[in-house]
Structure formats: C-alpha cells, structure tokens
C-alpha atoms as one frame of an Amber mdcrd trajectory, in Angstrom:
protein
   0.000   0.000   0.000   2.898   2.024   1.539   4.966   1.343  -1.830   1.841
   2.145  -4.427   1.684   5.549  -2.868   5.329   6.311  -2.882   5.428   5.375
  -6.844   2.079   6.783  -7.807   3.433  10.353  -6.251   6.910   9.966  -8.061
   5.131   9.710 -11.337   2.668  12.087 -10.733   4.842  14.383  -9.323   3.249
  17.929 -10.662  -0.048  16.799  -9.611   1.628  15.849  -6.319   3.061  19.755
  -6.332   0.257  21.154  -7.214  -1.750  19.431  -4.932   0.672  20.654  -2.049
   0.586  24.296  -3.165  -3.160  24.383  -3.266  -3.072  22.717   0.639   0.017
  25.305   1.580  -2.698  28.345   0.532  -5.875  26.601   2.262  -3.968  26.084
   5.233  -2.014  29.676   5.595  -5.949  31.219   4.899  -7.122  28.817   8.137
  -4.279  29.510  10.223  -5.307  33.481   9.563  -8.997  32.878  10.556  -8.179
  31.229  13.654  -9.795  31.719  16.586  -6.934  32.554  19.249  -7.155  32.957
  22.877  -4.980  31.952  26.088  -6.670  28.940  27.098  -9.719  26.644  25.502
 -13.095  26.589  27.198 -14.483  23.847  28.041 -17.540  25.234  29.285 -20.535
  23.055  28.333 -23.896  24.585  26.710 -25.059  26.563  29.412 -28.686  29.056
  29.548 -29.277  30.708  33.009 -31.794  32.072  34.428 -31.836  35.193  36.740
 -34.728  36.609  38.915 -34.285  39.395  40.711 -36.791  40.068  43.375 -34.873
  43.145  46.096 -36.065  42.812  49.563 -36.817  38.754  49.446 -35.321  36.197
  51.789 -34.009  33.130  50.063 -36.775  31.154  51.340 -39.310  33.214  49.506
 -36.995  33.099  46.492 -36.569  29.282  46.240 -40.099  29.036  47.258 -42.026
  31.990  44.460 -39.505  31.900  42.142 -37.043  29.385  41.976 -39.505  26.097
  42.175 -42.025  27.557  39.603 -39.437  28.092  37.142 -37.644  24.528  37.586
 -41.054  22.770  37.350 -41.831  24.793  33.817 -38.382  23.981  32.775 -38.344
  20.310  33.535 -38.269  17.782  30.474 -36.433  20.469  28.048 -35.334  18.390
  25.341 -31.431  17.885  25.407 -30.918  19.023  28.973 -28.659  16.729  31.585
 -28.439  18.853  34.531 -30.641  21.677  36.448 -29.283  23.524  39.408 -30.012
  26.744  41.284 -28.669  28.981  43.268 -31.250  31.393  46.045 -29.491  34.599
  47.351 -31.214  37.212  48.933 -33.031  39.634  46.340 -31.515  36.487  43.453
 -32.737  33.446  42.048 -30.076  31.991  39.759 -31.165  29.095  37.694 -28.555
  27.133  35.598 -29.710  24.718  32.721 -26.837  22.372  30.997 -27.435  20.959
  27.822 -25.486  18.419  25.584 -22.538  19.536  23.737 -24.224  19.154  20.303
 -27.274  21.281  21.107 -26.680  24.814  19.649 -26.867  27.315  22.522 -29.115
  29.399  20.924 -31.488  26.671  19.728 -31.485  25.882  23.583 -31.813  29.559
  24.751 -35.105  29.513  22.553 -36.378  26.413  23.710 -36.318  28.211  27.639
 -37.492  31.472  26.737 -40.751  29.435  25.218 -40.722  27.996  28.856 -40.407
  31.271  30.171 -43.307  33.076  28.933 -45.391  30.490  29.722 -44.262  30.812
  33.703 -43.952  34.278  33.699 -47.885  35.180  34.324 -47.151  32.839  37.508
 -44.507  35.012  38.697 -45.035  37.331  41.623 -45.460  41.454  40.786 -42.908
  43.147  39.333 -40.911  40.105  39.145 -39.393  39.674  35.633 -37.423  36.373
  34.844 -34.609  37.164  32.029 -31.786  34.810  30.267 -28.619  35.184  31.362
 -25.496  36.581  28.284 -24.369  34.357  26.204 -20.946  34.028  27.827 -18.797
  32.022  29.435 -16.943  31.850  32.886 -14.468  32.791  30.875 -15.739  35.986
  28.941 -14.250  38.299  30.657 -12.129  39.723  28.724 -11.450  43.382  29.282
 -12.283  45.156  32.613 -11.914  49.602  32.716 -12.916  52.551  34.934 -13.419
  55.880  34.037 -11.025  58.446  35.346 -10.432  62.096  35.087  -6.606  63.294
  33.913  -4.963  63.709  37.069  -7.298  62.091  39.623  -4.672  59.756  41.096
  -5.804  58.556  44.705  -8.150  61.538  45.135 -11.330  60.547  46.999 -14.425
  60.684  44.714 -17.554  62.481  45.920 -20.849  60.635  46.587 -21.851  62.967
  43.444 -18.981  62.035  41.571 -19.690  58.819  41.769 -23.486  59.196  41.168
 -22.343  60.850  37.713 -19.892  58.879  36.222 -22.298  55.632  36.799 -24.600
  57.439  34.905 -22.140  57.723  32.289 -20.786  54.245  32.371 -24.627  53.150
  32.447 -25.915  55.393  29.271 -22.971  56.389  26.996 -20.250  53.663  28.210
 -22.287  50.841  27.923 -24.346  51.327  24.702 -20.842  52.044  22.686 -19.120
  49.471  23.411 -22.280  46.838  24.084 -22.604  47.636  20.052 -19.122  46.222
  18.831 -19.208  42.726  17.316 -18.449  39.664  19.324 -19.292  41.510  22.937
 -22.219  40.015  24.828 -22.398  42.011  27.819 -21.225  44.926  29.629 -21.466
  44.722  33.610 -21.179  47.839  35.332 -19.502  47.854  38.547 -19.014  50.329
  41.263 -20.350  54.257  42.254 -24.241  54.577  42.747 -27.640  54.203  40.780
 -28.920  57.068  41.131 -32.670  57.842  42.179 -35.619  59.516  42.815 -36.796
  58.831  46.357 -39.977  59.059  48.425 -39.443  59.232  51.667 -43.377  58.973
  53.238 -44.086  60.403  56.780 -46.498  57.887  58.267 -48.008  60.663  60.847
 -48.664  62.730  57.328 -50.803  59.562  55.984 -52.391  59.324  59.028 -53.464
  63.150  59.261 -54.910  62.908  55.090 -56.140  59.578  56.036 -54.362  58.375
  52.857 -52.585  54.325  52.909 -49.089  53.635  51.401 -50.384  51.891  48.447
 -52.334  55.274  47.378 -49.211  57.170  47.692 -47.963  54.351  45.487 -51.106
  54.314  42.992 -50.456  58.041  42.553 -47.039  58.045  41.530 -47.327  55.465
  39.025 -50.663  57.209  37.672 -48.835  60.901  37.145 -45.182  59.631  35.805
 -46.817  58.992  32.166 -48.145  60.218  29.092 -51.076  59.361  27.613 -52.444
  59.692  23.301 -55.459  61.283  22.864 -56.694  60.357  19.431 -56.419  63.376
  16.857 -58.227  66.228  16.017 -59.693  66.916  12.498 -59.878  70.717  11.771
 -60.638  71.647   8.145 -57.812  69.743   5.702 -55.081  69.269   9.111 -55.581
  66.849  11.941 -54.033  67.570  15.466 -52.618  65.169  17.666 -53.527  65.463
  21.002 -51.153  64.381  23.625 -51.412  64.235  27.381 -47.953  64.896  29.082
 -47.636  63.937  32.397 -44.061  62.168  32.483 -42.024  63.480  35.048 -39.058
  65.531  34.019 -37.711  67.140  37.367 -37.774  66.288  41.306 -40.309  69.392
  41.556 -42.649  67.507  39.388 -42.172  64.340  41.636 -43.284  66.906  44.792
 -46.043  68.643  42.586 -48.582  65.119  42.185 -51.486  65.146  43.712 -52.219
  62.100  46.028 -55.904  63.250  47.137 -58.309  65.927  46.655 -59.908  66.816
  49.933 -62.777  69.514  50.050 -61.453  70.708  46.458 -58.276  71.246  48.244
 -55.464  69.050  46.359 -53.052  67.113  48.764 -50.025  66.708  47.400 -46.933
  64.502  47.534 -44.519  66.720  49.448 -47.447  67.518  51.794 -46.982  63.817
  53.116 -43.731  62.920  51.933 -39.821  63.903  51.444 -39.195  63.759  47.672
 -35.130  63.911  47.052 -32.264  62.567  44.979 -30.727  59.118  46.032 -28.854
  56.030  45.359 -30.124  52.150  44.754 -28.827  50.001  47.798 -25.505  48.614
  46.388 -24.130  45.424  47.849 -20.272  46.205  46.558 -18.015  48.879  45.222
 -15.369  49.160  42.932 -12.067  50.038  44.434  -9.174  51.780  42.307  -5.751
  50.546  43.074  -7.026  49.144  46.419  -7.369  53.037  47.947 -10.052  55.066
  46.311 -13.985  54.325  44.888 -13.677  54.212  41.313 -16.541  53.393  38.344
 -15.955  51.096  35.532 -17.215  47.790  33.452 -16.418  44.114  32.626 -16.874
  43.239  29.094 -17.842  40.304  28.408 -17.444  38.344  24.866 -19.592  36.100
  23.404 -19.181  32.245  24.126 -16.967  30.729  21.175 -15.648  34.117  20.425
 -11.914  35.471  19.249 -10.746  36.881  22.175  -7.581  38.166  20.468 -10.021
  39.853  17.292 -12.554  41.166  20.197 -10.637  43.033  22.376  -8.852  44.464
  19.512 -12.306  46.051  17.748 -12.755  46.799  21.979  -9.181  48.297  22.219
 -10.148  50.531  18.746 -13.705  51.623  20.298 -12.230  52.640  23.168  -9.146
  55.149  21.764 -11.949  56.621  19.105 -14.297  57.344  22.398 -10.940  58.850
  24.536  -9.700  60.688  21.187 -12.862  62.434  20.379 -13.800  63.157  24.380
 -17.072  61.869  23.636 -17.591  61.075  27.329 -19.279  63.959  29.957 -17.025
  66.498  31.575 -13.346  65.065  30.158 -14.092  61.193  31.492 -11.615  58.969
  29.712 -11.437  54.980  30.156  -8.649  53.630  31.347  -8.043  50.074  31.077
  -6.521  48.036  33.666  -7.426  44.141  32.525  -7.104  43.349  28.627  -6.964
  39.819  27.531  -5.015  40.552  24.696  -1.808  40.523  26.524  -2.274  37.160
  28.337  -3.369  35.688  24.960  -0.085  37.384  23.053   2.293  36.238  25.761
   0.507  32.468  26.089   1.124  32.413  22.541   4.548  33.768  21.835   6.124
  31.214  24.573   3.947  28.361  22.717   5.621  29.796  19.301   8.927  30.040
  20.891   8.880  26.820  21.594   7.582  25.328  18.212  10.087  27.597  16.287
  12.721  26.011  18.552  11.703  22.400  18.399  10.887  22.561  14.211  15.103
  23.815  14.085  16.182  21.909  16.351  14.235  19.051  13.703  15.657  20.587
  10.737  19.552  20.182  11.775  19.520  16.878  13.146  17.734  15.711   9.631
  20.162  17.417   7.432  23.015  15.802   9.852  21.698  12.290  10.556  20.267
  11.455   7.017  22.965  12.575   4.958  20.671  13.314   2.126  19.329  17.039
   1.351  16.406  15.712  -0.609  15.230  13.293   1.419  15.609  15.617   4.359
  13.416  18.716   2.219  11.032  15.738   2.204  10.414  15.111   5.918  10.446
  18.979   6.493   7.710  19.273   3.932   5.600  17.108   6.667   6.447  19.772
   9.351   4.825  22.727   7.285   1.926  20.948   5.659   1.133  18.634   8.628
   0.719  21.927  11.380  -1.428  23.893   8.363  -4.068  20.947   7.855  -4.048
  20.875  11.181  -4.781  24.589  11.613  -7.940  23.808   8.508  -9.164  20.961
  11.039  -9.442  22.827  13.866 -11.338  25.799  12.234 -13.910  23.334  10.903
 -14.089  21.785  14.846 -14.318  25.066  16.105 -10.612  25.056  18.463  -9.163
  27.518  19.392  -5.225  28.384  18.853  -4.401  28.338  22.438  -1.776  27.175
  25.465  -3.156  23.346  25.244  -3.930  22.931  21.432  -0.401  24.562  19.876
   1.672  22.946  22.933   0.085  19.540  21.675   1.412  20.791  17.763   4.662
  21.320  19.557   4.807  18.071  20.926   3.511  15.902  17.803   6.554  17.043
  15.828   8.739  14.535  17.482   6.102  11.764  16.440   5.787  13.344  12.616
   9.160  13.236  12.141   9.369   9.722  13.321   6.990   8.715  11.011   8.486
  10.634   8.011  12.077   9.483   8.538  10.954   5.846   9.313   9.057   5.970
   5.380  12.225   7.592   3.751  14.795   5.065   5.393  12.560   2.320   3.222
C-alpha cells in the first residue's frame, strides 16, 4: 500500500506539487482565521436564568420563584443537569445541555418555557436569560477616570455621575461592537428619585401607602389622545404627564380633599438618592472608582474582540465623547495574556521545528530526502490549523503545545518511510 503511494506520487509528481501548493494556501488562509485565545473553554452549553426580586429572603426566592421556574423547565429536550442557586433579592437558575445542542437553539427552547411561567410570577418580578458568555468571557475590565485624579477621593456625586455615564454612553458604545455580549457595570451609585413617606402625614390625610404608590405610578406617564380633524389638518392630542424634574415628583397630587389638592410633598420627602448597592469598585485598592467588565460572546476570538474593543475605546478617549473630560482607562485586557501564552507556545515550536531541521540534514545525509520530511512539518501543522477551524478550536496554550509536541512523532513517522 505504503509502496503504491510512494510510486504513484513519483510519477505524478506535478499533480503531487500542485496538490501541495493548493493545501500550503488553504492552510495559511485557516491559520489566519483562527480563533486565538490563552486557554480553551471547556464550558458546556449553558442558559441561566436570573430573577431578581430586592427585599426577598431566600426562602421566599426558592419558594415563588425558583420552584415555579424549575417545574416549567423540567423535560427540556437535550438538557442533563438543572441547578439553582437562592441569594437574597436572586434566584439563579442554571440549565446544561449536551454539547451538540446549539446554545441558541437551547436559549429559545427556555425562553418558550419562560413566557409560559412568567404570568405565575409574583409582581414586578421579571425572569430574564442570562449573556451568552462564558466563565471565561471576561475579557477586558476599565474605569473611568479624570486626567490627574490619582488617589483623590471621589464624591458621593462624583460617583453618582460617572455611573450614569458608564450606564448610558459607556455601555451602549461598546455593548454595540461585534463579538461583545455584555457589559457589567460595577461600582459608584444608581442614582434615584426617592420618596421618603411620613407615616403621621398619611395618618393626618387619612391616605394608605399603596395610594401614595397608585399616585405616583398614575402621574409619571403620558397618555395619546386620538387626533383632532380641523378643516384639511388633523391635530394630535397628547397628554404629558411624564415626570421631568424632582419638583414635578413633589407637585402630584395624592388626594383631593374639600377641592383642596393634597399633594406629595405635603406627606412625603421627595429627594435625589442612590439604589442600595451590595459592593463597590475600588481603584488601586485606595479610592472608589466606576468602571465595566466586558464580556465576549461564548466561542468568540478573544484576540479579534478586544482588539475592535481596544479601537472603540481610543476613538471614544480621542474624540472626548464622554461627559465632563471622562476617559477609560483600562486596567485588565486579555489581549496581553493571549499574546504572551502564545509567543512562549511559538517560541517553543520555532525552537523544536530547528532543532528538527539540523539533526535531519546531519543524521540522514541526504538534502532531498531531508526537504522531504520537512515538507511534513509545514503541511502537517497547516491541515491541522484547517481541522481545527472546521471543529471550532481555538489556537491556544493546550492545542499549539500539543502541535509542539507531535513534531517529534511526525518526524518519526516521516524518517521511518524515507529510510525504506
């Protein structure tokens, strides 16, 4: 068999050079499209599930939440494993599914579970899919600093305002680049409109909390109207009664009493505020700071991602297009861990493939037959490099230190077929 192959390529041996050249191009174009990163996931297919529900013990949680939505999700075809997690104000429902199920087949497949549960679901209590990510997406982490800050203690207000511009400039521009999943916020405070009620107030109007409650929610919205047909023009009418300032927060009227309105600050403090925050975000171990995680999709090029992220995030800093001179300043990028994983794991292929190429040209004693073993050491890693695009592996630590180690056994092979 061996033999029939040998003399069917030295008499066809154009086609056989042709054949090599086309495989030489195929192979540089796959080693190019390569997905590269520091190390491969081996995540499984994973959807989960979060519930947020602030003020709720865990036992409520596992008992309104969780259980409802891991009865609905029960007998989801391709799923091996359910588990869930009940935190205050959390429910955290994991779902694993076999490795060939497509995660967003199996995403759909839950959020048809989902909206049938979701009715079920106590008030104001919205179940929502988790990113599609991985444990490992993280894969470039920022906060947003003014030039010459340094260790300087941020204001509560300071804080207040750069969240709001990591929530609604940050966030959008980079949540928009190709490959990112999610952006996580992390640190300063959510800021807020609160109601602080005076329960001897309510008791004097003779008005309950949920009225005070009823009212707000009835005055913070607007409202169409239908249109209005005068001669050859129709009007729309409009009622505005979204809230635009604090004053107009203090300005609703909770009750009517004798024609006399009552309104909210008459039994309540209205006044800016911050969500309840369970952690911060500290800068250099010293000083509150603001920033983000991104997060890339599952699957992803982490090396191609962070560089579109890296490119996003000079164009924002060059232009200045964030409020009163905020810059980003990175101080995690994956790029660096996946250029340094890689240029050891190149290093040490380069080495080894030399290393290969003297002892042949020594040890045979025969340039051609040594050209022909080395030809196995370039075509061999590039069909390789086709394979593994096709299988969907990554270039990383594991898969190119395995390369590096199969040269030995290619060699071995190739020498043992030119010594016959």
């Amino acid at each position: 068999m061996i033999q029939s192959l040998i003399r069917a390529a030295l008499e066809q041996r154009l086609v056989l050079v042709v054949i090599s050249v086309i495989l030489l191009a195929f192979g540089v174009d796959a080693a190019r499209k390569l997905s590269v990163d520091a190390f491969p996931d081996v995540t499984n297919v994973q959807v989960q599930i979060a519930t947020e529900a602030p003020g709720r013990s865990p036992e409520e949680i596992e008992r309104l939440i969780t259980v409802p939505l891991e009865i609905a999700m029960t007998g989801l075809p391709a799923m091996t494993e359910m588990r869930s997690l009940n935190k205050p104000g959390l429910s955290l429902i994991t779902l694993v599914f076999s490795d060939a199920t497509d995660v967003y087949f199996a995403r759909q497949l839950v959020m048809e579970r989902l909206i049938e549960v979701r009715g079920r679901m106590p008030e104001g209590v919205v179940p929502v899919l988790g990113p599609v990510s991985t444990g490992l997406g993280e894969v470039f982490q920022y906060t947003l600093d003014k030039p010459g800050d340094g260790t300087r203690e941020l204001t509560r207000e300071e804080l207040v305002q750069r969240r709001i511009a990591q929530d609604w400039v940050v966030r959008p521009l980079l949540r928009s680049i190709p490959g990112v999943a999610e952006i996580n916020s992390q640190g300063g405070f959510v800021k807020q409109y609160q109601v602080r009620v005076n329960p001897d107030r309510l008791r004097h109007y003779n008005l309950s909390l949920n009225q005070v409650f009823q009212s707000v929610a009835d005055n913070n919205a607007n409202a169409g109207g239908g249109v209005l047909n005068q001669h050859a023009e129709q009007y729309l009418i409009r009622s505005i009664g979204l809230v635009r300032s604090i004053d107009d927060f203090r300005n609703i009227v909770v009750k009517t009493e004798g024609g006399t309105p009552v309104y909210l600050r008459d039994v309540a403090v209205v006044e800016e505020g911050a969500a309840v925050r369970v952690g911060g975000l500290l800068k250099d171990g010293v000083t509150e700071s603001v920033g983000g995680v991104v997060m890339m999709l599952a699957g992803g090029n982490a090396k191609q991602i962070v560089g579109r992220i890296k490119a996003r995030v000079d164009e924002i800093n060059a232009k200045g297009m964030l409020p009163g001179g905020l810059q980003i300043v990175p101080y995690y990028d994956r790029s660096e861990l996946v250029d340094a994983a890689l240029a050891t794991v190149v290093k040490v292929l380069a080495e080894g493939v030399l290393f290969v190429v003297v002892v042949l040209f020594l040890f045979l004693g025969d340039v051609r037959s040594s050209l022909v073993v080395i030809a196995t050491l370039v075509l061999t890693p590039l069909l390789t490099f086709m394979a593994m695009n096709q299988l969907g592996i990554s270039a990383n630590l594991m898969s190119l230190g395995g390369l590096a180690i199969a040269i030995g056994l290619m060699v071995d092979g190739s020498v043992v077929v030119v010594e016959n």
